[in-house]
C-alpha positions in Angstrom: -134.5 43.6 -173.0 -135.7 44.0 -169.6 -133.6 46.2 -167.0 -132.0 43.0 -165.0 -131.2 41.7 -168.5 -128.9 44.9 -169.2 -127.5 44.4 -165.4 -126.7 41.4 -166.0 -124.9 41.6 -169.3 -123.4 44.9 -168.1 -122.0 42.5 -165.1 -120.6 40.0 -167.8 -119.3 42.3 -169.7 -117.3 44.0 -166.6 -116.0 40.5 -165.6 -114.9 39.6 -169.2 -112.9 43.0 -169.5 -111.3 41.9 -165.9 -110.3 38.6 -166.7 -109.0 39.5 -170.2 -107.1 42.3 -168.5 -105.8 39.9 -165.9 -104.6 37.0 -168.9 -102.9 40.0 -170.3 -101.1 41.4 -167.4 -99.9 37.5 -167.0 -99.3 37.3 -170.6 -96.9 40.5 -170.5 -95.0 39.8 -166.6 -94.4 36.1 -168.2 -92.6 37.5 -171.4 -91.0 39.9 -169.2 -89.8 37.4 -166.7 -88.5 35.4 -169.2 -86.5 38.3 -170.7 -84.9 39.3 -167.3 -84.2 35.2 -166.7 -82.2 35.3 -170.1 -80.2 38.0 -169.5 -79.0 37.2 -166.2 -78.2 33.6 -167.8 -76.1 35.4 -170.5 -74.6 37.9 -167.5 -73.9 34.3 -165.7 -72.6 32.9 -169.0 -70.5 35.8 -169.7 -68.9 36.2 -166.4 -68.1 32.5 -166.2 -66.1 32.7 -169.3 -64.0 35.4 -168.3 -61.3 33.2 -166.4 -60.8 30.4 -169.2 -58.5 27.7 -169.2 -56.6 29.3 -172.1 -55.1 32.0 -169.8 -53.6 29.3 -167.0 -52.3 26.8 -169.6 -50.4 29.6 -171.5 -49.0 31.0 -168.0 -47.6 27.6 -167.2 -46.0 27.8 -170.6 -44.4 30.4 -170.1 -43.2 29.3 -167.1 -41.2 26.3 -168.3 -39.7 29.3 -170.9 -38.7 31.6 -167.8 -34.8 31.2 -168.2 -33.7 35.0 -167.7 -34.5 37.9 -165.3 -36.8 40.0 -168.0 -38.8 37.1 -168.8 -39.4 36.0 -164.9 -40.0 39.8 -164.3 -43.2 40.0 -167.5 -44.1 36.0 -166.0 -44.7 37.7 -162.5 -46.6 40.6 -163.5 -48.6 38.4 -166.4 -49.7 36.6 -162.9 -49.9 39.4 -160.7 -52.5 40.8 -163.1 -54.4 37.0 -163.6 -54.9 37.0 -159.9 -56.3 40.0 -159.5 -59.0 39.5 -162.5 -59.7 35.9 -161.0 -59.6 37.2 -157.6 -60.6 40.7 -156.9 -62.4 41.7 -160.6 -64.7 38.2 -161.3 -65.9 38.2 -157.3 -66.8 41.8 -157.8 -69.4 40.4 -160.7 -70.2 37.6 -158.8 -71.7 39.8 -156.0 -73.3 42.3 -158.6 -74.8 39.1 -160.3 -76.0 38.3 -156.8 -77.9 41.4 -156.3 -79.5 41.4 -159.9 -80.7 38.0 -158.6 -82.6 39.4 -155.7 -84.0 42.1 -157.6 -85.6 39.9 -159.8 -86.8 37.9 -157.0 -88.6 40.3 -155.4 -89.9 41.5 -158.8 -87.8 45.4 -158.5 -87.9 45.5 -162.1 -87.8 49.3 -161.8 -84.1 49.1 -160.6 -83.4 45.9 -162.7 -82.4 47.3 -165.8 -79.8 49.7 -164.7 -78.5 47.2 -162.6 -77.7 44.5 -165.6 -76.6 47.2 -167.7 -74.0 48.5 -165.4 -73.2 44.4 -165.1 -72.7 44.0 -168.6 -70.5 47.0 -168.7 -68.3 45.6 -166.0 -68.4 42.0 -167.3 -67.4 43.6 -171.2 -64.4 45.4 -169.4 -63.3 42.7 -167.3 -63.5 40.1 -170.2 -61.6 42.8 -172.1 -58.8 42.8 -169.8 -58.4 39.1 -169.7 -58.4 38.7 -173.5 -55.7 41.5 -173.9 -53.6 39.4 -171.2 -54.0 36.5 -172.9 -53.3 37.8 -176.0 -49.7 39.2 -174.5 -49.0 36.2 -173.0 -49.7 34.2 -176.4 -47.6 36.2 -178.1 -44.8 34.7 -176.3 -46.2 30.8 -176.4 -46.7 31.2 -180.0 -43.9 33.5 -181.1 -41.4 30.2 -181.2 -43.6 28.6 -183.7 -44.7 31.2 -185.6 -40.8 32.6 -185.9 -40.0 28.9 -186.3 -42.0 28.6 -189.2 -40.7 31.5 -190.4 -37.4 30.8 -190.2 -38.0 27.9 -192.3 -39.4 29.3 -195.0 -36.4 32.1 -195.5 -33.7 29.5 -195.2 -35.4 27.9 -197.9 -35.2 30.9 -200.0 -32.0 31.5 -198.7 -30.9 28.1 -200.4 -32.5 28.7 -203.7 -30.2 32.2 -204.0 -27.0 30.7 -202.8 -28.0 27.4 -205.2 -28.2 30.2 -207.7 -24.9 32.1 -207.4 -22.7 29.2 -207.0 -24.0 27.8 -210.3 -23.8 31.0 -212.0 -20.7 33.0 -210.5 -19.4 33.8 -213.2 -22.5 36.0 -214.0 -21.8 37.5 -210.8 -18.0 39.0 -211.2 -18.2 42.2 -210.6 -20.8 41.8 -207.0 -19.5 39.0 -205.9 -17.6 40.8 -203.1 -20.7 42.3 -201.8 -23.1 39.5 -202.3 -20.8 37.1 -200.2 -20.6 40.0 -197.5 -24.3 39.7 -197.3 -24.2 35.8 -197.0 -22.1 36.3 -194.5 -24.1 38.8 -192.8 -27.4 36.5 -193.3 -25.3 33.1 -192.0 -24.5 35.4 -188.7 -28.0 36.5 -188.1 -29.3 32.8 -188.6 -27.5 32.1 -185.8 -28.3 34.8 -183.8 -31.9 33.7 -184.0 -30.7 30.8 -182.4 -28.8 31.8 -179.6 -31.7 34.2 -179.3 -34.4 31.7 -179.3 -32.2 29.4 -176.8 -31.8 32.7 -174.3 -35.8 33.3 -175.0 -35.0 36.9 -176.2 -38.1 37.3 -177.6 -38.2 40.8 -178.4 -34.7 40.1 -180.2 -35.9 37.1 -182.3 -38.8 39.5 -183.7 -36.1 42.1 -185.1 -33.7 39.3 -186.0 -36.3 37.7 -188.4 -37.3 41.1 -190.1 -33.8 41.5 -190.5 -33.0 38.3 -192.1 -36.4 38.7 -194.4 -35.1 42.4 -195.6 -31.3 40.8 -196.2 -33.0 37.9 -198.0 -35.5 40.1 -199.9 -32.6 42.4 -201.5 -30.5 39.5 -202.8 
């Protein structure tokens, strides 16, 4: 093979190796362009699912079960602490979301990662506080039916064992003083549950129906 013949496949060779470098570089930004656009979708996702509509329609609930001064005062701070996540906490992502944009735009991958890292962080916390608020605030919007329920359930019981004892009271002579003291004691806490439920005493209506369950579960 003649000298210009080596050149010359030396040459092709050397061009090759560039443009096989160059389809690879392509190859590698693309997959990692398309990793960055992903996560800031998910960021975007994530941060967009942080104020739900779960949160406003159990405050407004609530609301329409505001009927003394301890409730309105747990209603006021339920939305003190909504606004502040919808207001001050989400913008604060929206703006770091913004900047992890522009980073990506001008291809500052170096600096890229921390920055959605730190984001996620912030969205996780953020998302963590509005769950834990909305898990409060359920606990008042569900609590009637849930105790509801409940309530049904025991006074069904509650039947069966005063079905029982009147049929068999005879069986029953020498208790019968105390078991009626206890009916008694069960009929009052009944309806305490109501007046309780009526006066939206919810912390009350949680140690009422334990009460009645133990009173029930010992006769």
């Amino acid at each position: 093979m003649s000298q210009t013949a080596y050149i010359l496949a030396g040459i092709t060779y050397y061009i090759v190796s560039i443009i096989v470098i160059v389809i690879v570089l392509n190859l590698i930004n693309k997959r990692e362009k398309k990793k960055y656009q992903n996560e800031i979708i998910a960021l975007e996702r994530d941060k967009n699912l942080i104020i739900s509509s779960s949160i406003l329609s159990e405050l407004n609930k609530v609301e329409a079960l505001v009927n003394n001064e301890k409730m309105q005062e747990t209603f006021e701070d339920w939305q003190k602490r909504f606004k502040e996540i919808k207001d001050v906490e989400v913008p604060k992502l929206t703006d770091a979301l913004i900047e992890i944009e522009d980073c990506f735009n001008e291809k500052k991958y170096a600096s890229l990662n921390d920055k959605i890292a730190k984001a996620e962080l912030e969205i996780f916390y953020v998302k963590t506080k509005a769950n834990f608020l909305l898990d409060e605030i359920k606990e008042i919007t569900l609590s009637e039916e849930r105790n509801r329920e409940t309530i049904t359930k025991l006074k069904a019981k509650y039947r069966e064992i005063i079905t029982k004892y009147n049929k068999n009271k005879n069986d029953y002579k020498e208790v019968c003083a105390p078991l009626e003291l206890q009916f008694e004691n069960v009929d009052k806490l009944f309806a305490a549950f109501e007046t309780s439920m009526e006066n939206n005493a919810y912390e009350e209506v949680g140690k009422i129906v334990k009460g009645i369950d133990d009173l029930i579960g010992n006769l």
